[in-house]
Structure formats: C-alpha cells, structure tokens
C-alpha positions as CSV (number, residue, x, y, z in Angstrom):
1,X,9.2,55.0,46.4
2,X,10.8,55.3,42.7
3,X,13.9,53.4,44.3
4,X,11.6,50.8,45.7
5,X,9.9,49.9,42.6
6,X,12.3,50.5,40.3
7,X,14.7,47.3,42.8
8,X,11.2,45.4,42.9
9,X,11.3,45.5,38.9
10,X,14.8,44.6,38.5
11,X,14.3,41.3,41.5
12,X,11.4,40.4,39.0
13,X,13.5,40.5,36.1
14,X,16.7,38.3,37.9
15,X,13.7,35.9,39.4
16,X,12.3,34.7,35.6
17,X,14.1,32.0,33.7
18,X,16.3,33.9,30.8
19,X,15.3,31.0,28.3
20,X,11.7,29.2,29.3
21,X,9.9,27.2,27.3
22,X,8.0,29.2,24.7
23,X,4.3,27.8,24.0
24,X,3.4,28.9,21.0
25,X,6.2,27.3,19.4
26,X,5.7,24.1,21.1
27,X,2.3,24.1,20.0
28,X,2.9,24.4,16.7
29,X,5.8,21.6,16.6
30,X,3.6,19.2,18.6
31,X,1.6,19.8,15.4
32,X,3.6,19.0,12.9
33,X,5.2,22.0,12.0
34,X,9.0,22.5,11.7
35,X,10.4,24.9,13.7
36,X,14.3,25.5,13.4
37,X,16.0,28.1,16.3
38,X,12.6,27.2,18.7
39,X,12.8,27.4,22.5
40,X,10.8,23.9,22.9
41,X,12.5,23.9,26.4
42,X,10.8,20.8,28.6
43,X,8.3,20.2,25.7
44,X,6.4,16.7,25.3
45,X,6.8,15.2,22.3
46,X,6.2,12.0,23.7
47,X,4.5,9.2,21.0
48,X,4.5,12.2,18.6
49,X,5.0,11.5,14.6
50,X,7.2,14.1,13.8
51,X,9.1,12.4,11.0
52,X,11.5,14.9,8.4
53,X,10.9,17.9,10.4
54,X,13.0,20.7,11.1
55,X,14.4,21.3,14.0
56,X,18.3,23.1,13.3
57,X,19.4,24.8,16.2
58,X,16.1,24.7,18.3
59,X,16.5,24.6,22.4
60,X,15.2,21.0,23.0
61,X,16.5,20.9,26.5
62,X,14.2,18.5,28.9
63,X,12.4,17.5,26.4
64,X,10.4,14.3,26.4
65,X,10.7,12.6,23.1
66,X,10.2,9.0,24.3
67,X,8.7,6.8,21.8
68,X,8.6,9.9,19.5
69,X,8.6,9.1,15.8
70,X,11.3,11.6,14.4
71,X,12.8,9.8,11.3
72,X,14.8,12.2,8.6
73,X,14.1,14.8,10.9
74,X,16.9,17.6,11.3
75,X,18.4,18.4,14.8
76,X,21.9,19.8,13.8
77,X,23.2,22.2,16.0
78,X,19.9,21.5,18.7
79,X,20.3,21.5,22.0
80,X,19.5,18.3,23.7
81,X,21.1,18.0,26.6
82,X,19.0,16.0,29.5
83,X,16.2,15.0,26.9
84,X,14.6,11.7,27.2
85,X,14.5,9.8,23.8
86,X,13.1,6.1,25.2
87,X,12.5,4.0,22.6
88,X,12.4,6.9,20.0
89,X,13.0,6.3,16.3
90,X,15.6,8.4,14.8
91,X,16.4,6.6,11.4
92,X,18.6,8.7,9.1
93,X,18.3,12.1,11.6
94,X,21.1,14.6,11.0
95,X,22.1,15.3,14.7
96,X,25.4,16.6,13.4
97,X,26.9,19.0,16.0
98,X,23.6,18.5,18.3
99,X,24.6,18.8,22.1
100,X,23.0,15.4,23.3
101,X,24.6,16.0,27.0
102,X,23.2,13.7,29.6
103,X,20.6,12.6,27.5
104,X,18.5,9.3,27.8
105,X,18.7,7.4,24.6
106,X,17.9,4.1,25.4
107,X,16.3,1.8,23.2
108,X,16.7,4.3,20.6
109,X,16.6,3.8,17.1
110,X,19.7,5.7,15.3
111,X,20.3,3.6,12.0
112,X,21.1,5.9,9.5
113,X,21.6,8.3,12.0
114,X,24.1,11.6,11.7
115,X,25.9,12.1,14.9
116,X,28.8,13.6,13.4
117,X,30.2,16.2,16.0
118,X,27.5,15.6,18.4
119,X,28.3,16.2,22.2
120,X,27.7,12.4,23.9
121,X,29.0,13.0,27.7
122,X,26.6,11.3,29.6
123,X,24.3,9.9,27.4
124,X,22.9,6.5,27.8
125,X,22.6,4.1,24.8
126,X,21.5,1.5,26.3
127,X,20.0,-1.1,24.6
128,X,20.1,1.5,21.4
129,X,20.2,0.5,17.5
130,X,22.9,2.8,16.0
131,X,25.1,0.0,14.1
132,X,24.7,2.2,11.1
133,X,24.7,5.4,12.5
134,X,27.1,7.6,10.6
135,X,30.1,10.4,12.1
136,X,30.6,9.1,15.2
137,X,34.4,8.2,16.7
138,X,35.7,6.6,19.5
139,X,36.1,10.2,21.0
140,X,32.6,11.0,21.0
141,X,31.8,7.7,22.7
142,X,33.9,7.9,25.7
143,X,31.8,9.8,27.5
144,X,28.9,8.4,26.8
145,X,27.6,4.3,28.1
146,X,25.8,1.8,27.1
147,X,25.2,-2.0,27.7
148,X,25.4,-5.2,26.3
149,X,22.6,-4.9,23.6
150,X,23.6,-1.6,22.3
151,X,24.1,-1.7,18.8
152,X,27.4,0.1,17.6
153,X,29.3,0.5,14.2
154,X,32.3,-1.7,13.7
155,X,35.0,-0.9,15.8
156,X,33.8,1.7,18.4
157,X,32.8,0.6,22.2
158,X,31.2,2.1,25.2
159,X,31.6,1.9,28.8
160,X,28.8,-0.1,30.6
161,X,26.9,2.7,32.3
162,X,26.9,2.7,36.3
C-alpha cells in the first residue's frame, strides 16, 4: 500500500506543469503593479495600460498583450516567446535580451523600442512601426518576417512571412 501511494504521489507530481501560470502575480500586474521575475504564463493583458512597468525577467509566455498599452515599460531578459502583441504600443520599451520567439507582433508599435539582443525567430512584424527601434541587426531579423508596411530602421529587411 506505501508503494502504491508513494508511485500515485510521484505520477501527480510528473502530471502538473513545472512552471504554470501563477495567479496572484497576474493579478497584481493586471493591476498595475510591476512585477520583475513573475510567472505571468498565458496571462491577459489584453487593452491593459501598463505603461513604465517592470517586468525584467518575468515568464510572459502565451501571453495576450494585444492592444496592450506598455510604453517605457521594461521587459529585458522576459520571456515572450508565443505572445500575442496585436496592435500593442511599445514606445521606448527595453526588450533588450527578451526571447520574443514565435511571437505575434503585428501592428505593433516599437519606436523607441530596445530590442538589442532579443531572440526574433519567428516573430511576425507585420505591419509593425519599429523605424526607430534601437539594437537590432540584420542578424536578429533573419528569422523573423514581416510585410510590406512594416516599418524598419535604415538598412535592415525582413522576409515576407508565409
């Protein structure tokens, strides 16, 4: 009986997601409250005004941040990989070294916007504003796509996405 419980306890433990969403913390950033290192995993921050907040290092994943107002706000190091940022405004965010992996930019406002050392494979800019967004290479970008109407500094390209 001790065996059986003990390999029921351990099937529990291997069945629950090592890193879901924590709600308390998505509470509190869906009010207006920075929260740097978070685990807002899948949280909606959808038409949200979360401008100049803190966000360093938090676990964004899944996240919906379309039409999300998150000007200065600071995403370095975050983890945004598969987010959806339609038509968010981003102006002058630090996404330095922010892993943006298959994420949905488009129609995203980036002016101002760090992206230096950002992860970009996948993402779609489509349509986005980033003319004067700053860091980014040629490097970064060839992973990424875009169309016609996105908006890039001087110089750099995309591939039209498929």
């Amino acid at each position: 009986m001790k065996a059986l419980l003990t390999l029921i306890a351990v099937a529990a433990a291997v069945a629950l997601p090592a890193s879901a969403q924590n709600p308390a913390q998505i509470h509190r950033a869906a009010g207006g409250a920075s929260c740097p290192g978070c685990n807002l995993f899948q949280a909606d921050f959808g038409n949200k005004e979360l401008k100049g907040k803190n966000f360093a290092g938090a676990r964004l994943r899944q996240a919906d941040l379309s039409a999300a107002v998150l000007n200065h706000s600071n995403f370095a190091r975050a983890d945004l990989r598969d987010v959806n940022a339609y038509g968010a405004l981003f102006s002058s965010a630090n996404l330095a070294g922010a892993d943006l992996t298959n994420a949905s930019f488009v129609g995203t406002y980036l002016e101002g916007a760090n992206l230096a050392g950002a992860k970009l494979a996948g993402t779609n800019f489509s349509g986005a504003e980033m003319s004067r967004a700053r860091g980014l290479t040629q490097a970064q970008l060839s992973g990424a796509c875009g169309d016609a109407s996105t908006q890039l500094p001087r110089g750099l390209r995309l591939r039209a996405c498929s």
